[in-house]
C-alpha positions in Angstrom: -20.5 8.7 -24.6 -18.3 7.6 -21.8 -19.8 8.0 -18.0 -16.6 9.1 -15.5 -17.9 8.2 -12.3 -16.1 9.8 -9.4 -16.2 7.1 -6.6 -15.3 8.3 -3.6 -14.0 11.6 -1.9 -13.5 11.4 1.9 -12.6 15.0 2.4 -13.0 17.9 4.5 -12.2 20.5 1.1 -10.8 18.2 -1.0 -9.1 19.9 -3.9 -10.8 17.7 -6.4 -13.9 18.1 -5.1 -16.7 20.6 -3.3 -16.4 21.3 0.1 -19.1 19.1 2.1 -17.5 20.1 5.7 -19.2 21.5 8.4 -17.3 22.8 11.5 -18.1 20.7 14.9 -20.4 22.6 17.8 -18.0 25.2 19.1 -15.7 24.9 16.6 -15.4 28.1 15.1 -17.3 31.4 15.8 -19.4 32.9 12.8 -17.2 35.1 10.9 -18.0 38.5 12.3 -14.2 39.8 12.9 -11.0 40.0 10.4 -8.9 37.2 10.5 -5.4 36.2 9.3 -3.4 33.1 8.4 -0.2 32.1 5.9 0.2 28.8 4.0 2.7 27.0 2.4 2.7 24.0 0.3 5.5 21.2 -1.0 5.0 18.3 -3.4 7.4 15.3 -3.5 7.8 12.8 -6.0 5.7 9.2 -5.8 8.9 7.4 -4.5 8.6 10.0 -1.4 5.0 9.3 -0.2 5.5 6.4 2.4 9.0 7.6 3.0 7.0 10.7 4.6 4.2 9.0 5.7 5.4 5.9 7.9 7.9 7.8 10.6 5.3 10.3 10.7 2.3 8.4 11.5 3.5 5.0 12.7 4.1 3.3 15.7 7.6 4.3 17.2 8.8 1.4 18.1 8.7 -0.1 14.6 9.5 3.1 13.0 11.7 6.0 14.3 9.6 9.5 13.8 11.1 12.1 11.9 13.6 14.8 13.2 13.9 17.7 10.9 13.0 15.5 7.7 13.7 17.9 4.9 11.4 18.6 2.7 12.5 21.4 0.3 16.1 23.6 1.4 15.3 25.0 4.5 11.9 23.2 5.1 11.9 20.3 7.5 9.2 17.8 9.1 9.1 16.4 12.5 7.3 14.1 14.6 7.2 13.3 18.1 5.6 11.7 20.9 2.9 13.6 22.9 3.6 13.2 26.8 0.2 14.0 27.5 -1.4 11.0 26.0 -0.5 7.8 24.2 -3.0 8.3 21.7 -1.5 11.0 19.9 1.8 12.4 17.8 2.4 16.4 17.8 3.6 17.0 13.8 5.7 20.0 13.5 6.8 21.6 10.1 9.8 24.7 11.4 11.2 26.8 8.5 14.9 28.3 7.8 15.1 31.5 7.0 18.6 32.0 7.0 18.3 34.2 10.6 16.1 31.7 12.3 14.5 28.2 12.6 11.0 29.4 12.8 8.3 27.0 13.7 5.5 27.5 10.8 3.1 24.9 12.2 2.6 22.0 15.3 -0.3 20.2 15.1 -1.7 17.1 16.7 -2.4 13.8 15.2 -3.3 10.5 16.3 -2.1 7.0 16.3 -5.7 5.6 14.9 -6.5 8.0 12.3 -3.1 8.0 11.0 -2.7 4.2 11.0 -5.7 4.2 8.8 -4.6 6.9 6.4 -1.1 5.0 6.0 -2.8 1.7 5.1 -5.1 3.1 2.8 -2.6 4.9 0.7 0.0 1.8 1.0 -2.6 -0.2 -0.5 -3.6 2.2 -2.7 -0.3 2.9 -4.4 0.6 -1.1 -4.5 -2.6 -1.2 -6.7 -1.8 1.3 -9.0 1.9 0.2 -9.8 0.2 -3.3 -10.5 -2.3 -2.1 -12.8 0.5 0.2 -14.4 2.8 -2.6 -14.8 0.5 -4.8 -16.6 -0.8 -1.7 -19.0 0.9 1.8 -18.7 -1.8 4.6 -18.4 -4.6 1.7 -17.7 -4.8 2.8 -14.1 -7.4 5.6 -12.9 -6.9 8.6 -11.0 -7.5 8.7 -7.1 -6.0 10.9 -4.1 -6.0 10.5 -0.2 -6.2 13.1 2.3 -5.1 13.8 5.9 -6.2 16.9 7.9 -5.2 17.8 11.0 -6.9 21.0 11.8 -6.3 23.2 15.2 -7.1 26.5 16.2 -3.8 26.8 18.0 -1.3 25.1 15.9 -2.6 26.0 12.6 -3.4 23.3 9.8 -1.9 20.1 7.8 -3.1 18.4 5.1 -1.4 15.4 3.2 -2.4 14.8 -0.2 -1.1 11.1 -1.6 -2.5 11.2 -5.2 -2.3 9.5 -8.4 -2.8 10.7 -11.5 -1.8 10.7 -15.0 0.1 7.9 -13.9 2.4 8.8 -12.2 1.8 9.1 -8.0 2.7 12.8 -5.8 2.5 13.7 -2.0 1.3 17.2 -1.5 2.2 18.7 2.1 0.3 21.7 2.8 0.4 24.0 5.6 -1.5 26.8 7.3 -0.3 28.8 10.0 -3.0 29.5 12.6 -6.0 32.1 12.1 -5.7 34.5 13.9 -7.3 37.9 15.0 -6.8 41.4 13.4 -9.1 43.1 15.8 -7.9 46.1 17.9 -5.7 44.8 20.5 -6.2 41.1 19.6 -3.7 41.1 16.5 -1.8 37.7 16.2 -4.1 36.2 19.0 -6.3 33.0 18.4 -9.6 33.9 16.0 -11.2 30.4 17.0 -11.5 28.6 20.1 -12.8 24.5 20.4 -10.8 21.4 19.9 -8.6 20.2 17.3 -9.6 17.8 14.9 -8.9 15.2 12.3 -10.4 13.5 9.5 -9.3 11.2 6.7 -10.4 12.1 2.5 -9.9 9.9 -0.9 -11.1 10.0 -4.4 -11.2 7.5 -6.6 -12.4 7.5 -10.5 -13.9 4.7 -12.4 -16.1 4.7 -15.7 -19.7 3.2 -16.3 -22.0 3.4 -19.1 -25.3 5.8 -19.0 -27.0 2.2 -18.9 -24.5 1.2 -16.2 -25.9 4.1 -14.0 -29.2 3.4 -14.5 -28.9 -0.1 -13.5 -26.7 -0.2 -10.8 -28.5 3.3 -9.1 -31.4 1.3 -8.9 -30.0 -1.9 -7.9 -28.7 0.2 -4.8 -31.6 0.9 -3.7 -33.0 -2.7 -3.4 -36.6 -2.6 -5.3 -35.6 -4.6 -8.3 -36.0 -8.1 -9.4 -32.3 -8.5 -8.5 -32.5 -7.3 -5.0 -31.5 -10.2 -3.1 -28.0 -9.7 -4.9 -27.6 -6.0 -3.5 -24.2 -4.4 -3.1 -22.2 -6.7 -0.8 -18.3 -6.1 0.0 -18.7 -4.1 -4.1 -15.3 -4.1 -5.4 -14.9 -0.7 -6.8 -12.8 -2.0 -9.6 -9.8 -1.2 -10.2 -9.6 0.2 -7.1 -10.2 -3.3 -5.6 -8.9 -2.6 -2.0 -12.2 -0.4 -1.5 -15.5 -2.4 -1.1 -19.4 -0.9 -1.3 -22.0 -2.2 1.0 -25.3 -1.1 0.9 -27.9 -2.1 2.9 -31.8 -1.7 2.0 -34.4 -0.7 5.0 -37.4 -0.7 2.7 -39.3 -0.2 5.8 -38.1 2.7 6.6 -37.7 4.2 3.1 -33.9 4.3 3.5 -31.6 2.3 2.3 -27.7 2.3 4.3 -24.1 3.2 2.2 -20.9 2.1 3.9 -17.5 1.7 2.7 -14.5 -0.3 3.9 -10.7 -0.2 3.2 -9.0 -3.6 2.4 -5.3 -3.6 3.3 -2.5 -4.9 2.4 -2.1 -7.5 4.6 -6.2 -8.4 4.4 -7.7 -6.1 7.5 -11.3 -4.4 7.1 -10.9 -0.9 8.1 -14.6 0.8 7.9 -14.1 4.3 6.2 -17.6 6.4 6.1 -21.2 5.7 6.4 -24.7 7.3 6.0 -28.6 6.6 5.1 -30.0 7.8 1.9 -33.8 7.8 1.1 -35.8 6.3 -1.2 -37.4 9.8 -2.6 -34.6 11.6 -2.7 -32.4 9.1 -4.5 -35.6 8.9 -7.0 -35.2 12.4 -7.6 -31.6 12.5 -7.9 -31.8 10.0 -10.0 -34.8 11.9 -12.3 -32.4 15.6 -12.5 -29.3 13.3 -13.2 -31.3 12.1 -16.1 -33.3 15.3 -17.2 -29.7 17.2 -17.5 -27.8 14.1 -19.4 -30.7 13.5 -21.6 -30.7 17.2 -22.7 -26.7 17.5 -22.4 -26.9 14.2 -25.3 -29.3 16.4 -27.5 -27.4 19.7 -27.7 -24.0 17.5 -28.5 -25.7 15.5 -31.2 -27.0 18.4 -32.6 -23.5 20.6 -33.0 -20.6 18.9 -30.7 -18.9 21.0 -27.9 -22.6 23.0 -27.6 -24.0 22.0 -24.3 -23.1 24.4 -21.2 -21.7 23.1 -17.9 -24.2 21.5 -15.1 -24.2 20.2 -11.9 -26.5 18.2 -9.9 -26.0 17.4 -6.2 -27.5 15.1 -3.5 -26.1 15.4 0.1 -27.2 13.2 2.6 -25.4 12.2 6.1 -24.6 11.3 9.6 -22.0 13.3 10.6 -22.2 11.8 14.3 -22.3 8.2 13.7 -20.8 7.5 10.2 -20.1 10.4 8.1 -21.4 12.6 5.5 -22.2 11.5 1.6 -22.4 14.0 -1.4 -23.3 12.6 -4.6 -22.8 15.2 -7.3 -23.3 14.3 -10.9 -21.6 16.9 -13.7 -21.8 16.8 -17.3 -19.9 19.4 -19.7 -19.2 18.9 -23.5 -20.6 15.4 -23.7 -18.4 14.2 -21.1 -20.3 12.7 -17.7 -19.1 12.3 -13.9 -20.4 11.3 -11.0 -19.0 11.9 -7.5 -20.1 10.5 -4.2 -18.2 13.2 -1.7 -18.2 11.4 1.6 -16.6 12.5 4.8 -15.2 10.2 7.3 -16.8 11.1 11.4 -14.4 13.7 12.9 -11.7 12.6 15.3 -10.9 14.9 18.2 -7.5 15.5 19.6 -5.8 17.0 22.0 -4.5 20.9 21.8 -1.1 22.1 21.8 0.0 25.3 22.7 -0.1 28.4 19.8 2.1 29.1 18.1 2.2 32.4 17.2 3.9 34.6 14.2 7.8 34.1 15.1 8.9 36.9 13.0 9.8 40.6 14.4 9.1 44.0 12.5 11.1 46.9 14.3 8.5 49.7 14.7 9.8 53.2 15.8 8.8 54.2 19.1 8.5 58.1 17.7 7.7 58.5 13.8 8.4 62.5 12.5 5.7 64.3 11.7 4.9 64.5 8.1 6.2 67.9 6.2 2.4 68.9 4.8 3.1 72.8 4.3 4.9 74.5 1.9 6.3 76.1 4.6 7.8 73.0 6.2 9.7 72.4 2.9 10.9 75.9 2.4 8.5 77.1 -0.3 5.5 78.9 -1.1 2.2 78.0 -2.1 2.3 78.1 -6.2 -0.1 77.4 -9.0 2.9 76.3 -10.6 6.7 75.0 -9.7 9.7 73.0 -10.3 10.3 69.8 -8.3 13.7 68.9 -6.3 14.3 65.4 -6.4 16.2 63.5 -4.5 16.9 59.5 -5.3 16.9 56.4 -2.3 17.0 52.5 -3.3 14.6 49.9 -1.8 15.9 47.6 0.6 15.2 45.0 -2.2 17.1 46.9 -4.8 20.5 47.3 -1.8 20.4 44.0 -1.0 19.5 42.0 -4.7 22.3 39.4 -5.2 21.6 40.7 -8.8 23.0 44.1 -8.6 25.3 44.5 -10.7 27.6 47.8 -9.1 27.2 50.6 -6.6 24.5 53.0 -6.7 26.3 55.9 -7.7 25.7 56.4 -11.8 23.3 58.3 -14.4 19.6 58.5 -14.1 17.8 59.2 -16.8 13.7 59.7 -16.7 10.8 60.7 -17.4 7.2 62.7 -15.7 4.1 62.1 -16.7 0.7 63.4 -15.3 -0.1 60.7 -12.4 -3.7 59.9 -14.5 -1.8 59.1 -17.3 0.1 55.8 -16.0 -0.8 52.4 -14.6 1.5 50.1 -13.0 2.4 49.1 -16.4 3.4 51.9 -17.4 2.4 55.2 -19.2 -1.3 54.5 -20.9 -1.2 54.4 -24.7 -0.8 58.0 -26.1 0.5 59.6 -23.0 3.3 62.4 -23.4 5.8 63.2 -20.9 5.8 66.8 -19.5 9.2 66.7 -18.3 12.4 64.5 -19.1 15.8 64.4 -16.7 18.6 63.0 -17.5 21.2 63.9 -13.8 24.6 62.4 -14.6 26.1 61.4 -11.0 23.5 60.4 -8.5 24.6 58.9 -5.5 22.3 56.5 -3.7 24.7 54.6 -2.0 23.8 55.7 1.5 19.9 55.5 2.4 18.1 58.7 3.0 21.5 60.6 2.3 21.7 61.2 -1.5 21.8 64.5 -3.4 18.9 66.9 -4.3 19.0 67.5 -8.0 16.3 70.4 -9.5 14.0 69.4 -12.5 14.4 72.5 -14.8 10.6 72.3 -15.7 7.8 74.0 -14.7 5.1 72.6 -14.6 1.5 73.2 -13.4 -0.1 72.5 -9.6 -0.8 68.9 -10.0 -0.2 64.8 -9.8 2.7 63.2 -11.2 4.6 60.3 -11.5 8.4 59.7 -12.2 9.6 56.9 -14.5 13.1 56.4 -14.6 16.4 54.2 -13.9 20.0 54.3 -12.5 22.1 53.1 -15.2 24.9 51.1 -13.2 26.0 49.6 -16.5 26.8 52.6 -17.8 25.4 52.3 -21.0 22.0 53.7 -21.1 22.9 57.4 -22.1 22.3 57.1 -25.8 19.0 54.7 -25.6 18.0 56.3 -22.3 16.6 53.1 -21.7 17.1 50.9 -19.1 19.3 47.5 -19.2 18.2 43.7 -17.3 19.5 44.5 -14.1 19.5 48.2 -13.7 17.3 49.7 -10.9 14.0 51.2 -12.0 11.3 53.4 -10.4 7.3 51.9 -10.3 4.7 54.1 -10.7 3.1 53.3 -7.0 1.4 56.7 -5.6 1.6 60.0 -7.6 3.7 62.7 -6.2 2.3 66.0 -5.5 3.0 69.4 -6.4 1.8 72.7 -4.7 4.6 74.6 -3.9 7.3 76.8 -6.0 9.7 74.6 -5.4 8.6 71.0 -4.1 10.9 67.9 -2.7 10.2 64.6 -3.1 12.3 61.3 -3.0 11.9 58.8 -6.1 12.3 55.4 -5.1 14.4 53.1 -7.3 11.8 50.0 -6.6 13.2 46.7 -8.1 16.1 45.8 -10.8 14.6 45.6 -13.9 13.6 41.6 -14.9 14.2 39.8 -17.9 11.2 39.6 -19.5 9.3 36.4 -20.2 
């Protein structure tokens, strides 16, 4: 059996590993009221990674910031100075959408924090091409975060990771969360600083033996003590080194970790105190669940379940936060030590709120709910008068392929009888239509056409399409690119004679 050990993850949610985070004093409220936000994410290739990361980051006078960097069609990064302070950037990520340049996120970040995460994933990546050049496929995965968090600007993460061998930057971006209370939509949920903090994970494999060995030399109460953990390179990820400290005194032993650069600085990364007992019993579940893992694989491979055993210890204020968490499924083994760097504070900007505009009518008509209002009686049975529209989506497709003006052909079934996917297995339509020149060209304005059926008070739904290729009379089905109907909402009927407007929802895909 191999042992994956997962090093080191620096993270505040690291996607490769559990959430260890917990939110500053004042940072965020508990969650007692709804609240909003909207993300987007980019990935660019390896060669893009410090092409992103130096302007954005680094010192302005040695490197110009970007201005509308582009990182997908229409997506662009900038960064520029803050006037407030010299110890911080403002990062903004703005968003074409062909009407507008809308700003999707502005967050702060500074100098130190960013300094540190470019010379950690600069040495990092050096590293890896190395190893790769002398072996392909002989260098292990690892990843490096960046988070800038702020309840007014919203949130960015950077992601440099390596894996499979080949190296990514992952850009992600949430707007910020805000409130969908009465009267409070689109305002600020959280109030409290901005912060910052720094992640990584690296991988590296040890034996079951390995573990046992160098756990317990960690914790200095071997013979080998005197030749503890010291400047540990945790090969091959030599540009991070392992110090720990016993205080057998105390019971606790001290775990740091530094970042070696490129060009030979120490840059201290996280730190926190573990005890002797609770690395003991860490140690004692670790092997309970690999010992029994070994025995159910030996006895039918691919047999053991999943398992999971964690030990958090930290100092959020003076160093950082430390998860070890050791995971076994089908025979395989890792270890992860989840440790958080100390949070940085920054400085808020202003919020940025939603820049989009949705045209609500100042007076909406009142809904026709009578028979009455539509010009009919109350029936136990009656015919239906039908009139058809188009989506906005369907009008303003680039894949349209003529006017709305053609055939429809149809069916109606009861409204219990179909899902979204259409009519459940079985089902029989009560009615078909097949209306030869329905215009639709003009929202809200089309003809009304009568469906000769009668059918009984009830629920149903109309499936049909507008044949703009003009060829769906014989098969009276529908072609890639004509408009169809989706069964969202039944339609009622109560009256003798009962109007309702079938929507044509989407052209119909080409199926996968």
């Amino acid at each position: 059996m191999r042992f994956v050990v997962l090093l080191l993850t620096l993270t505040l949610g690291c996607e490769s590993s559990p959430d260890t985070s917990a939110a500053p004093a004042g940072e965020q409220r508990p969650r007692s009221e709804p609240v909003e936000w909207v993300g987007l994410s980019a990935t660019l290739g390896g060669e893009r990674v410090m092409e992103v990361l130096g302007p954005l980051f680094g010192d302005a006078s040695r490197t110009a910031p970007h201005a509308n960097f582009e990182l997908q069609p229409g997506v662009f990064l900038s960064s520029f100075e803050d006037p407030r302070t010299p110890e911080q950037r403002i990062v903004e990520v703005t968003m074409d959408t062909g009407e507008s340049r809308r700003v999707i996120l502005r967050v702060p970040a500074s100098y130190g924090y960013g300094q540190v995460f470019i010379d950690t994933a600069s040495v990092a990546l050096a590293r890896a091409a190395t190893v790769e050049a002398e072996q392909a496929g002989s260098m292990d995965d690892f990843d490096l975060i960046y988070r800038s968090r702020s309840v007014m600007g919203g949130e960015l993460s950077l992601q440099a990771v390596f894996s499979g061998g080949q190296s990514r930057l992952i850009l992600a971006t949430n707007t910020p969360q805000t409130s969908l209370s009465s009267g409070l939509v689109g305002s600020p949920a959280f109030s409290g600083e901005p912060i910052e903090t720094l992640a990584g994970t690296v991988w590296f494999e040890l034996s079951r033996d390995s573990f046992d060995f160098f756990s317990t030399r960690a914790y200095g109460i071997t013979a080998g003590a005197a030749q503890n953990f010291n400047d540990f390179l945790l090969l091959p990820h030599d540009w991070l080194r392992l110090t720990v400290t016993p205080n057998l005194g105390d019971e606790i032993i001290d775990v740091a970790f530094e970042v070696v650069t490129l060009d030979g600085r120490r840059i201290p990364f996280a730190r926190a105190p573990a005890s002797l007992l609770g690395g003991e019993q860490f140690r004692e579940n670790v092997f309970r669940m690999v010992d029994n893992m070994n025995a159910q694989e030996a006895a039918e491979a691919g047999s053991s379940m999943p398992w999971q055993v964690p030990f958090y210890y930290d100092d959020p204020e003076g160093g950082g936060v430390v998860r070890v968490i050791a995971q076994g499924q089908a025979g395989v083994f890792r270890i992860a030590y989840s440790v958080e760097s100390p949070v940085q504070r920054l400085r808020e900007v202003d919020f940025v709120p939603y820049q989009g505009r949705i045209a609500i009518p100042d007076e909406t008509p009142e809904p026709e709910t009578t028979c009455a209002d539509v010009g009919s009686v109350d029936a136990l049975e009656g015919r239906f008068r039908v009139r058809f529209d188009a989506s906005s989506t369907v009008r303003e497709s680039a894949d349209l392929a003529g006017p709305l003006r053609a055939a429809v052909y149809g069916s109606v079934f009861r409204a219990e009888d179909v899902t979204l996917q259409g009519p459940n297995d079985g089902a029989e339509a009560v009615a078909r239509f097949a209306f030869e020149d329905v215009d639709a060209t003009v929202a809200g304005a089309g003809p009304e056409f009568v469906l000769d059926t009668t059918l009984p008070r009830g629920s149903y739904q109309f499936l049909g399409f507008m044949d703009v290729n003009g060829n769906g009379g014989e098969s009276r089905s529908p072609d890639v690119g004509d408009p169809v109907t989706l069964p969202i909402g039944g339609f009622e009927l109560g009256c003798a004679e009962q109007p309702v407007v079938v929507e044509f929802a989407l052209l119909l895909p080409e199926r996968g």
